[in-house]
N, C-alpha and C positions, 0 to 999 in steps of 0.2 A: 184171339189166339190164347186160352186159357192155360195159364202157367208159364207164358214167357211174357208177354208184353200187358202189364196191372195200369200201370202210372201211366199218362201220355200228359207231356205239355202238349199247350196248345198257347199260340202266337196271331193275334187279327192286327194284322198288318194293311190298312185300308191304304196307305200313301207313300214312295217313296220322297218322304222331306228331307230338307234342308237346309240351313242359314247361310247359303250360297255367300253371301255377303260380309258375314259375322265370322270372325276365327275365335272358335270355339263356341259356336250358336249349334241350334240341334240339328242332330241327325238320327235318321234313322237306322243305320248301322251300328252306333254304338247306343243307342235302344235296345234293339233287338239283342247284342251283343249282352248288357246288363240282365234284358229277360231269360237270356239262357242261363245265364249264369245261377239266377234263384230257381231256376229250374233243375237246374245239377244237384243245388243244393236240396232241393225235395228226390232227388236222386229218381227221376222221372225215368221211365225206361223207354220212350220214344217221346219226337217232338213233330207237330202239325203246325206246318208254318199255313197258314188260312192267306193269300193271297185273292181271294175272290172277291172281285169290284176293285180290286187296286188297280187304279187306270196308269199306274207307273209314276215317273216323274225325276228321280237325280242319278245319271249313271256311273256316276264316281259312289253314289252309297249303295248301288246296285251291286259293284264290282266288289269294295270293301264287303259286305254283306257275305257276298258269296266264299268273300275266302273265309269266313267264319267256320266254314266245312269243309273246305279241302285244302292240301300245303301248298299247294302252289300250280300257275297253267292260265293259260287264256282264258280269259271270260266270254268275253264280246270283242267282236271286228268293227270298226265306224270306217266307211269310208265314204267322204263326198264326190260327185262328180266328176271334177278334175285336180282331184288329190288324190295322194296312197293312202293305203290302207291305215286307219291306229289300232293297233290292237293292246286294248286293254287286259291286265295281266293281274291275277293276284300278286301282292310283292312279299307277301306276311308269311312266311313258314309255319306259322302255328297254326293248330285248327282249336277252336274252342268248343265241336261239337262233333264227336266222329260215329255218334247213335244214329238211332232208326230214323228215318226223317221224311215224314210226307207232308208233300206240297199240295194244297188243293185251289184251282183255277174255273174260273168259267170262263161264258162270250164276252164278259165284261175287263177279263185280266188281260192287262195291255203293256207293252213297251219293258220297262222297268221287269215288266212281273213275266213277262213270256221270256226274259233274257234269263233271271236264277233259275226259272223252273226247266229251261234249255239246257245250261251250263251242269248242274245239279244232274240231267238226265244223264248228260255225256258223261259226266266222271264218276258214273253210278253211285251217286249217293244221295237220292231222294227217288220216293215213286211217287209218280205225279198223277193226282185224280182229279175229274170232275170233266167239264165239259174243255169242249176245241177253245181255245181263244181266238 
């Protein structure tokens, strides 16, 4: 698109981690969350979140993650067998990226990676390419 969109970040997000164990060990939410943020500062005019081969992994940094884009709303439903529903909710009103945003996935994006690129489609704010997962 010559003359609106020059700069694109771009984010390779191979795994959703997390120091499940450790309070204040890593995550990948507030990773990603830092990468945006030096990307604002190159004042990037869109951002590619590269999810392809991320076979997923922490849905509490799936959820965090997600609300880095929009104020607020359900992410993802969990529900077991003979239990109700949990619905996970962003809680954070802020968004830290309200730019152009594509998600790219293949047959290998799994779990973790088919839930933002879901969430992201329904509250229209990423277009999502690449292959089915």
């Amino acid at each position: 698109m010559p003359g609106s969109i020059q700069n694109i970040g771009y984010i390779n997000l191979p795994k959703f981690y997390s120091s499940f164990e450790t309070d204040g060990g890593n995550s990948c939410a507030v990773d990603v969350a830092e990468e945006i943020r030096k990307l604002k500062d190159l004042n990037v005019n869109g951002i590619i979140l590269d999810l392809r081969n991320n076979s997923g992994g922490s849905l509490s940094d799936v959820v965090d993650m997600s609300g880095l884009f929009i104020e607020e709303g359900p992410i993802v439903q969990v529900k077991g067998r003979d239990s109700k529903p949990n619905v996970y909710t962003d809680k954070d009103k802020s968004v830290l990226y309200d730019g152009p945003l594509v998600i790219m996935v293949n047959q290998f994006s799994a779990s973790a990676s088919e839930i933002i690129a879901a969430a992201m489609q329904d509250y229209d704010r990423a277009i999502i390419v690449g292959s089915n997962s």
